[in-house]
Structures are given as C-alpha cells and as structure tokens.
KETI-619256 format. One record per residue (C-alpha): residue in one letter; x, y, z. Coordinates in steps of 0.001 Angstrom, whole numbers, padded with zeros to 6 digits, always signed. Layout:
! KETI-619256
AXYZ ...
This chain:
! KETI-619256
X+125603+107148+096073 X+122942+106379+098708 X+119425+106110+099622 X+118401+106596+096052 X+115463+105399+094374 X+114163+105147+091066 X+110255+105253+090859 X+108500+102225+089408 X+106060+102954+086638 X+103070+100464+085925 X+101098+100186+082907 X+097950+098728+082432 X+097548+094964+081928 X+095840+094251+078369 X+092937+092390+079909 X+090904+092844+083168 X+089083+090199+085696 X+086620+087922+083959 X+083319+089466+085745 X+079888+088176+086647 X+076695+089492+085042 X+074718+092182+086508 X+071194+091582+088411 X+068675+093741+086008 X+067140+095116+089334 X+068681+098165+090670 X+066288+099218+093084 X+065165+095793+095413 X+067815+096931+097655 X+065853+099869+098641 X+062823+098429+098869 X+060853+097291+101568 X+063423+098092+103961 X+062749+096118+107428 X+063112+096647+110826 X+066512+095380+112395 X+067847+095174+115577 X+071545+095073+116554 X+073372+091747+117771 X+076676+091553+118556 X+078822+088959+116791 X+082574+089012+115900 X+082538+087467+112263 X+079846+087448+109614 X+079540+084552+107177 X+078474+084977+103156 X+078582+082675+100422 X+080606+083890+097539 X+081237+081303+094791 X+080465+078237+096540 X+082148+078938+099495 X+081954+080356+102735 X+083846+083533+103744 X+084470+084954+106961 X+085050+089053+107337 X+086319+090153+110838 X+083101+093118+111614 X+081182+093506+115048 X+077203+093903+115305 X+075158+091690+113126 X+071741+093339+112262 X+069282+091083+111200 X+066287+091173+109579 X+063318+090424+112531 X+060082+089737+110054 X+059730+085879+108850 X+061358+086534+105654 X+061839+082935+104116 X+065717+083929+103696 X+066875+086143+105838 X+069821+088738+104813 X+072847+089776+107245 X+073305+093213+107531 X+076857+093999+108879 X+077573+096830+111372 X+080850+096885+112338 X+081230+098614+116133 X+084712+100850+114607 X+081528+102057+112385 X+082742+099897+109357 X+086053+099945+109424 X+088956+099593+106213 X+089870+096020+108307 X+092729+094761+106171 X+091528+091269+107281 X+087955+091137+105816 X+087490+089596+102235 X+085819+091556+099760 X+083218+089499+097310 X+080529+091859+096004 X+077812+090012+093857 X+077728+091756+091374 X+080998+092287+090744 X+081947+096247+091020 X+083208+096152+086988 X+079466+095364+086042 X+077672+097159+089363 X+079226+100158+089819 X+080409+103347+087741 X+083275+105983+088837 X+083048+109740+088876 X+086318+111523+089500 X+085387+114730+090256 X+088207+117588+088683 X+088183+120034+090930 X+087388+124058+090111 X+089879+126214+088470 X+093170+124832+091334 X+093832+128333+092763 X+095043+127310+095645 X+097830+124923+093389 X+098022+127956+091306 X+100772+128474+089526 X+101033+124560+088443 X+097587+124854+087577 X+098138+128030+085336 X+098141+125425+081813 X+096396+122123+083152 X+094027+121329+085161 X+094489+120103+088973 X+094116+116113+087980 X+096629+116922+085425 X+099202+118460+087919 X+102546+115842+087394 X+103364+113865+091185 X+105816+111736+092105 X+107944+111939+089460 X+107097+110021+086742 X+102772+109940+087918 X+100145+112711+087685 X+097173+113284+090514 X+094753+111606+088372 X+096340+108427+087880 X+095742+108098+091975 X+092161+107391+091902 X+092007+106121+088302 X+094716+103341+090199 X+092252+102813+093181 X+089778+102262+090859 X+091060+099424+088460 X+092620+098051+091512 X+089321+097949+092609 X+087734+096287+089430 X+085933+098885+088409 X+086752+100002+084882 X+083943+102402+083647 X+084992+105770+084944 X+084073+109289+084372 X+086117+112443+084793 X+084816+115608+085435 X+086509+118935+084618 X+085992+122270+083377 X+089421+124545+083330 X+092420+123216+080839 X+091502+119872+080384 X+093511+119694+077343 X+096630+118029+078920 X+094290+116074+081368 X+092896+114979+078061 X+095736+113840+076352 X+097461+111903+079665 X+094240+109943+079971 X+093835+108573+076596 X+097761+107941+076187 X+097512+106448+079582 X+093941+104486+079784 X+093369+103850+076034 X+090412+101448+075570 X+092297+098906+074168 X+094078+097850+077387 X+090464+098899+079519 X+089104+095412+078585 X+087660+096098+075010 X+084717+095335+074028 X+084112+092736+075662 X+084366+093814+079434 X+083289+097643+077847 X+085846+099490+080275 X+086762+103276+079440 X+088167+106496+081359 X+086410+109175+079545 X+086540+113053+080622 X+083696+114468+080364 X+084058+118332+080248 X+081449+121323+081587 X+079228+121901+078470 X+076562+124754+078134 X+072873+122956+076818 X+069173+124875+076417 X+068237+122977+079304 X+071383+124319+081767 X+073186+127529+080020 X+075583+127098+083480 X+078938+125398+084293 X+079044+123510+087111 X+078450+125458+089901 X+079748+122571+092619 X+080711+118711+093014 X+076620+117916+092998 X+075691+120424+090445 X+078417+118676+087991 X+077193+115355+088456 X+073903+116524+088037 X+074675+117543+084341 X+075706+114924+083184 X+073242+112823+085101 X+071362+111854+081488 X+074581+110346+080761 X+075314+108409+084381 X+071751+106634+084688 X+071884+104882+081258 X+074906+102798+082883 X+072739+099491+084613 X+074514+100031+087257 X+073665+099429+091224 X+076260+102458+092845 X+077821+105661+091910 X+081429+105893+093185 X+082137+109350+093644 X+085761+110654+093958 X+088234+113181+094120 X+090864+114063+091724 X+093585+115776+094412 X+094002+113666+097176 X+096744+110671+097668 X+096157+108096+099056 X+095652+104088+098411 X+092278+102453+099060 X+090467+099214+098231 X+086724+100670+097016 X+085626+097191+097256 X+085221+096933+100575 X+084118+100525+100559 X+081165+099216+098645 X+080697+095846+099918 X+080734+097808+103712 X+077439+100486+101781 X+075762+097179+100639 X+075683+094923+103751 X+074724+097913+106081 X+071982+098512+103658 X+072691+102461+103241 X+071485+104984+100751 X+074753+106624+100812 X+077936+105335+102601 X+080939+108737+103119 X+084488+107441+103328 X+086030+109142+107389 X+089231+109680+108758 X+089899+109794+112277 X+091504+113888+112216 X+093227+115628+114924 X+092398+118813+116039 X+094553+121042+114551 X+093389+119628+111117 X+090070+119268+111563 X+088941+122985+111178 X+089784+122401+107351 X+087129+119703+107142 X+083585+118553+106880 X+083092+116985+110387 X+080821+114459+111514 X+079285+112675+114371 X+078246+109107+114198 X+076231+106497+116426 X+077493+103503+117678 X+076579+101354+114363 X+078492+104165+112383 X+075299+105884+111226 X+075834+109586+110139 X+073863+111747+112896 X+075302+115191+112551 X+077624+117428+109949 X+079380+120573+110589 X+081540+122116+107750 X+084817+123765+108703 X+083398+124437+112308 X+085657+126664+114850 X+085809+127156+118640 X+082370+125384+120660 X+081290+123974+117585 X+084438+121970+116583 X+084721+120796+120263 X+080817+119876+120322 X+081975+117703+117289 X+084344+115358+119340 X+083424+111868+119200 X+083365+108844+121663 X+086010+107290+120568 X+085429+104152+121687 X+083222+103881+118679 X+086607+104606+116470 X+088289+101411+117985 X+091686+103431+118078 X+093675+102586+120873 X+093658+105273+123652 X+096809+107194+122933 X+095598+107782+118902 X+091826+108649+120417 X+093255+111390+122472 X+095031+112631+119431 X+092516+112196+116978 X+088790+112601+118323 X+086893+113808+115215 X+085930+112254+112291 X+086515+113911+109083 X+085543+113227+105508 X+087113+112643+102738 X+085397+113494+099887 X+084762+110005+098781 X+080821+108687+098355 X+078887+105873+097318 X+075631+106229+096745 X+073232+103971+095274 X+071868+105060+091965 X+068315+105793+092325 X+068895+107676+095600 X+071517+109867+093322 X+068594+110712+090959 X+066049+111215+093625 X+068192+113129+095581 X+069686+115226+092516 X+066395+115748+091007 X+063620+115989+093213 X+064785+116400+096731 X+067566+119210+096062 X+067217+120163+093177 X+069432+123389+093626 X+072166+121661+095946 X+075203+122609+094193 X+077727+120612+096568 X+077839+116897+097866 X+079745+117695+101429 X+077530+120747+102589 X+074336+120040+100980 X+072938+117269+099896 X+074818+114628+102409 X+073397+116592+105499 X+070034+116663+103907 X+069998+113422+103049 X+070570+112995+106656 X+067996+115144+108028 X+065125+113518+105377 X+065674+110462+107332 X+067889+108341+104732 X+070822+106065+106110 X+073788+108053+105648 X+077004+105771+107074 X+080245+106565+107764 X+083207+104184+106833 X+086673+104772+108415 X+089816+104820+106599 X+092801+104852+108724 X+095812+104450+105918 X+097847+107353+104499 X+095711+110410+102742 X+096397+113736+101980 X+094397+116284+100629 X+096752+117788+098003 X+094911+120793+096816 X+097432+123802+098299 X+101256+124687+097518 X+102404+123811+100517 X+100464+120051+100796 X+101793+119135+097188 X+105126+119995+098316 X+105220+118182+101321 X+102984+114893+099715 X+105987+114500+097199 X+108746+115218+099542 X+107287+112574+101550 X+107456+109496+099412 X+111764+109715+100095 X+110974+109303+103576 X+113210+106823+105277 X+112942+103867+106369 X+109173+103654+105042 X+107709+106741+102425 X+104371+107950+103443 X+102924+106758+100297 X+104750+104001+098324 X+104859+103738+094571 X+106232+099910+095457 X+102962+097937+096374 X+102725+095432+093735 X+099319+094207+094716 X+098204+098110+094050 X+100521+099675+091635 X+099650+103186+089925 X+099218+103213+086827 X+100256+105767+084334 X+101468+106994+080257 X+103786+104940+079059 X+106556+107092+077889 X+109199+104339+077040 X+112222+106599+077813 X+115639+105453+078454 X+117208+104777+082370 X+118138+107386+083897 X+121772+108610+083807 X+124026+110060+086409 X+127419+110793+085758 X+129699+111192+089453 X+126171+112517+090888 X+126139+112490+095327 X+121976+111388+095348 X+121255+110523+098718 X+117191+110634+100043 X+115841+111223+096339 X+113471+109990+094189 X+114542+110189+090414 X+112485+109682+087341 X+112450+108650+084169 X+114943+109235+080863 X+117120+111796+083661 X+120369+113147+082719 X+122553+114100+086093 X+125691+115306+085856 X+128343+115715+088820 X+126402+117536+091401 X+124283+117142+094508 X+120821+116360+094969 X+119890+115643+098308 X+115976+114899+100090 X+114678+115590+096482 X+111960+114178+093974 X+113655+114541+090260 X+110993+114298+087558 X+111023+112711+084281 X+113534+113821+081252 X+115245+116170+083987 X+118645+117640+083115 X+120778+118965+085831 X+124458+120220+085029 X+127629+120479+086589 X+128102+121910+090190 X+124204+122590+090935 X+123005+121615+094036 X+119338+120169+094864 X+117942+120381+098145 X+114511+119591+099338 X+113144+120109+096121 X+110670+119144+093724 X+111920+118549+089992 X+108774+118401+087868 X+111245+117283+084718 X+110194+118390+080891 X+107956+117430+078055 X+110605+116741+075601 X+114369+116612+074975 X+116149+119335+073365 X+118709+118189+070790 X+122155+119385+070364 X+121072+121943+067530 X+118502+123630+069745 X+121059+123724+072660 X+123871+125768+070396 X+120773+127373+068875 X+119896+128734+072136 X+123444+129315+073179 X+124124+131505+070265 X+121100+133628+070965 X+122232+133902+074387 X+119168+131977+075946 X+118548+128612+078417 X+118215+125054+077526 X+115748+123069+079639 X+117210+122200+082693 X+119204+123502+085582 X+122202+125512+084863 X+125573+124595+085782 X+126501+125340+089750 X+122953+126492+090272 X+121821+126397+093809 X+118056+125139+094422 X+115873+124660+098106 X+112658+124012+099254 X+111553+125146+095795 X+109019+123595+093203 X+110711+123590+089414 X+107840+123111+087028 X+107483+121523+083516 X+110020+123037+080776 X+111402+125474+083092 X+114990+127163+082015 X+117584+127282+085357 X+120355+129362+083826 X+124211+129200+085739 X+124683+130262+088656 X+121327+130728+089938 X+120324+130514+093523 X+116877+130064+094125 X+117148+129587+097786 X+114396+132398+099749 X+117418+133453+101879 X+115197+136092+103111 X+112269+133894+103794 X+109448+135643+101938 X+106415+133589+102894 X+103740+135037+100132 X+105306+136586+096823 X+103641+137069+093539 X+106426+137212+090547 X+104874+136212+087704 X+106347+138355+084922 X+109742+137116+086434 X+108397+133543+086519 X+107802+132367+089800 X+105548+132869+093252 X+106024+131911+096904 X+103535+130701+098439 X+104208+129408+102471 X+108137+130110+101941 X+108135+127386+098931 X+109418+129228+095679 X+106865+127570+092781 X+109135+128325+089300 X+106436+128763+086594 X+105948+126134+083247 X+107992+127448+080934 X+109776+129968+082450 X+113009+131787+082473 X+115198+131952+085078 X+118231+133844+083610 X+121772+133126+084650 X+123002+134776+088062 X+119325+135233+089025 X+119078+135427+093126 X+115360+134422+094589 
C-alpha cells in the first residue's frame, strides 16, 4: 500500500484565548477623519502589550494636523498584502471586537444534486469535514468566536452538524460568551420577504447584529476553501483607516470573467468594480501590476484582481449603508461595495495570494477534493497544526482495509475496505467497499450510519443493496453521495462521455462528464452509466 493518507480530524479545544475588554466607543474611528499624506517606509512600529512590534508593510500615512498623539496609518505598496511575516495584535482583541456572518448561500443549484437534502454549507468535503467547518475554522483560528450563519434552503442537517460540532460548551462558555448560531430566513410584519441577496440577508437580521458591542462585521462565505488568518485581514481595515476593507486575489484571465473585478490605486484603495465583465471591459480591468508586488512571470499571468467574497466592514458604516444609503441593495459584490465607492467612502482592497477555490459548481467540488491527494504537497492541507479544521466529533473506529492496493487516496473515518483498488480517490467516512471493486478518481462521500448484519440479510432476502459499493463494481471520475447503494457489478464509468445528463428517477446526473450518484439512491446490480 502507498501514498495513502488518513485525514486528521480536530475538535474544538474546551477553552479559548483569555481576551482583552472592548473600548465602549465604536464609532471614534470614523470620526474626524484627517488629512494624510503617503511616506514611504519599509516597517511600521505599534505597541502591543508592552512591547514593540515590527510588521513588514510599505507607505506610512500619517496624520499631518498637530494631533498631540499621532496614529500610523499603514498602506502597504502590494495594496495590503496577506505578508506571512507581519504580526497581528488588534486592540481590541477580534473575540470581543468583531462578530462573523457566514453567509449560506441560495438554494446550491449549481451543486445540485448534493444540495437536493442539505444546504450548500452542509455539503460533506474532504472526507471526514463539511464546507462550513472551513470558515467556522478560519474564524476560531482567528479568535473570533461569536459567529452567525445565514441560510434559508434545508438547514436542517446544517443545523444539526453545527451544534454537534460547535456546541457552546467548548465555544468558551459563559465566560468568553462564544456561539455558532444559524440563523434561518424568517418572514416578520416588517419584511414578509426571504432574503433576496447576501446584503438583503444581513439586513434582516440587522436588529439582531448591532446589539453585539462590537467594532467590525466579518462577512463570509460558506462555499469556498481556502485557509486565511482574518486577523490580519482586520488589523490591515483598521490601520488603513477604511470603512470597508474586500479580501482580492490576483486572477488570471481565463478565470476572471467569473468574478467581481476591481481596479485599485497605488495605496490599494478600491477605484473601480466591474462584475463578470467580457471582451474591452475585462481587458480595461487589467491592473499595473507593479502595485500587486508579484514577480513578473505571475503578473503576466495574473493581471486582475478579483474578489473573494470576503468583507469587513465597520459596524456603523454596515447600518448606514444598509439602512439609509441603499436601502434596496440586495447584494454586497454588485451593489452596495461599488456604491460605497462612488459616495466617496474608503473602500480597500487586501490581497490574498494562498490557495482558494470557489466551490459552488459540480465540477469545482470535484476537483477541490480530488486535490487535497495531490503529491508531493495537496492544494489544501488538512495537516497544518497551527490552523486545523475543526469538525463533529463522531468517535468512530480506524479505518479497516483488508489486502486493499490504496495508492494517491485520502480515506476517512470508521472505513471498511475490502481487497480491491482505490486509486487518486477521497473515501468518506463509514464507507464500505467490497471485494473486486475498483475506485478511480473518485469522490466517496461515505454514510450516515452502519448497517448491522440483520439489515444486510434483511436486505439480501428482499433482494435489495446494503450501503456501500458492491462487490467488483467499477467506479471513475464519479461523485458517490451519502447512503448511496452500489450493487455488484456495476460500472459507473461515462464510457460514452455524456457531459450534461439529468437521471434522477434512476439516481444520478452528469454534470461536466462527472457522474454525481444521488443521497440515497439505488444503483442496482449490473447497472452500466
């Protein structure tokens, strides 16, 4: 056996960081803003605790009025880059200053079928994880523990996973008051709607955000993968003094007609948006890349800035902007950041240039979980211990294979694998695979439960499936949902390579040539796909 891996599973610790108190005043920082002018400097000095930290950033704004103290405002000249060599040290801390909104998505049609009984945060990754413990994980890496999750279609299981998962007993208690809550679309007298976008849901529940004394509103998405340090992300909004601060990636342009672009100045200030633009207007989006600090071959490749999604916005510019200035903006990314812009506000970009993918299609989700087997490095890693992911514990037993060839696979928890081949594969939790089958480039999403030996010959007598894939089944380039039945001798290989296929009643779809088997389904024995 070679080049196998089990996946690591974290918990959550039963206590968080000690934290600092919180400065009653939310708003000073927005008040009686100064004139600056821009300095260049290679380090910027604050005192955190007594001592003296240095963070590697470029132009130094500072204030030009005879303030008795003046306040360094830092600019860096990659527009506020994610430097893995600056130190973070936010005062307040980000468990008492800022609050977390995970936004859930709409109904996942694009993920549809695995979004047929849950909802997209819900959708299982990686094995043993599910998409929502990726942010919830950024977040608590983060220190910030009071976080919100917004969803309207089949939150039940998204439900469940979070309070198994995120229970407030190991958020802190009651003393550091740390919760991940879902907070689900709800008609009212005032708003007989459901959200109608990413602003419009925030905006509902806005009576709910603004009694947190908070200074910032984190706000995040519940599809994408990806591992990133929000503390700097926030300490970067505070010391450039923004109203909002949107989280870039440098994009290529093949990718970039998928995605809000941008155009910044050379202290990373947001100057222009375009959503999804095509032909003159994507290449009128180009930026000079000297302002990205990539090295010439990667500016070449990648000269537009894209974003991700990801916000922080200071709270009273949230409810001004929500309430008063667009009041009927239903979406963050095509409304109310480019007004905010054009009202004059500072809007900055920060650039993230780690691993992200946006894994809201078929095809994406496939290729995001294929990719953590990648040799000699995945492109995201379960394995950093100074930012696991978090998860349920399920306490299940190790996995067992029994004269199993694994080679390039990620396998799961409480597995059963019996004398066959699984090869460039991601093997979920609880999965049973017998005899002769062969796994190829496939995604195992496991089961809920074990069957026992009654329901097995129960099954058998009735001449039905037990969970699991059948005995010398073939499978490839295929997606195997939750609970599904592989009978014997199945191939599920697209040996005709269908690109787009609706089966449902038979209990699977196709969608870019990958073969998605439906939760729950039935794949009887000698079935071809």
């Amino acid at each position: 056996m070679a080049s196998m891996a089990a996946t690591v599973v974290h918990t959550l610790p039963c206590s968080n960081r000690s934290n600092a108190s919180l400065s009653s005043s939310t708003s000073s920082s927005h008040e009686g803003r100064m004139s600056k002018a821009a300095t260049l400097s290679f380090s910027a000095s604050r005192l955190c605790s007594g001592d003296i930290k240095t963070a590697a950033f470029g132009a130094l704004r500072r204030h030009t009025t005879n303030h008795p103290n003046p306040t360094p405002h830092v600019v860096s000249p990659k527009a506020v880059s994610d430097s893995k060599n600056s130190q973070t040290c936010l005062d307040p801390d980000a468990s008492r200053s800022v609050l977390g909104i995970i936004l859930g998505g709409g109904a996942g049609t694009r993920l549809y079928p695995l979004t047929k009984k849950r909802a997209k945060p819900a959708v299982p990754l990686g094995a043993n994880y599910r998409l929502i413990d990726i942010p919830v994980s950024n977040c608590l890496n983060s220190n910030i523990s009071k976080i919100y999750v917004l969803t309207q279609f089949n939150s039940a299981s998204l439900n469940r996973h979070l309070s198994r998962a995120y229970a407030s007993n190991v958020m802190g208690g009651y003393k550091n008051e740390g919760f991940v809550e879902v907070l689900a679309a709800q008609q009212s007298p005032e708003n007989p709607n459901w959200f109608q976008g990413t602003a419009d849901a925030v905006r509902q529940y806005l009576w709910l955000f603004e009694e947190h004394n908070v200074l910032e509103f984190l706000i995040l998405a519940g599809d994408h993968l990806y591992r990133m340090d929000y503390e700097r992300f926030i300490q970067a909004h505070r010391e450039t003094d923004a109203d909002i601060t949107v989280a870039a990636l440098p994009m290529d342009e093949k990718r970039a007609t998928a995605f809000g672009l941008m155009k910044i100045d050379e202290e990373g200030r947001i100057v222009e948006f375009a959503e999804k633009p095509k032909g003159d207007q994507l290449k009128a989006m180009r930026v000079d890349t000297t302002i990205l600090g990539l090295d010439d071959e990667r500016a070449k490749e990648m000269p537009y800035i894209a974003s991700m999604g990801i916000y922080v916005v200071s709270k009273n510019v949230m409810l001004d902007l929500l309430r008063d200035k667009f009041p009927g903006a239903n979406d963050f990314g095509s409304e109310v950041i480019p007004g905010a812009t054009s009202i004059g506000m500072r809007v900055q970009a920060y650039l993230y240039d780690g691993y992200w993918e946006d894994i809201g299609t078929i095809e994406a989700f496939y290729n995001a979980n294929l990719g953590i087997t990648k040799k000699p490095v995945p492109d995201f890693s379960f394995y950093d211990r100074s930012s696991p992911i978090y998860t349920q514990p399920r306490y299940l037993p190790p996995s067992k294979m029994l004269d199993a060839d694994v080679t390039d696979s990620v396998i799961g928890e409480g597995c059963v694998i019996k004398n066959c081949k699984i090869h460039h594969s991601v093997v979920g939790l609880r999965s049973c695979i017998s005899e002769g089958a062969v796994i190829e480039d496939t995604l195992l999403m496991g089961a809920d439960y074990y069957e026992t030996d009654a329901d097995r010959r129960f099954l058998a007598a009735k001449g039905s499936v037990p969970i699991g894939i059948g005995k010398s089944s073939h499978i490839k380039r295929a997606i195997i949902d939750k609970n599904a039945r592989i009978g014997d001798n199945v191939k599920i290989i697209n040996g005709d390579n269908v690109q787009e296929a609706a089966r449902e009643t038979d209990g699977y779809f196709i969608k870019s040539g990958i073969v998605t088997v439906i939760k729950d389904a039935l794949i009887p024995s000698g079935t071809v796909i």
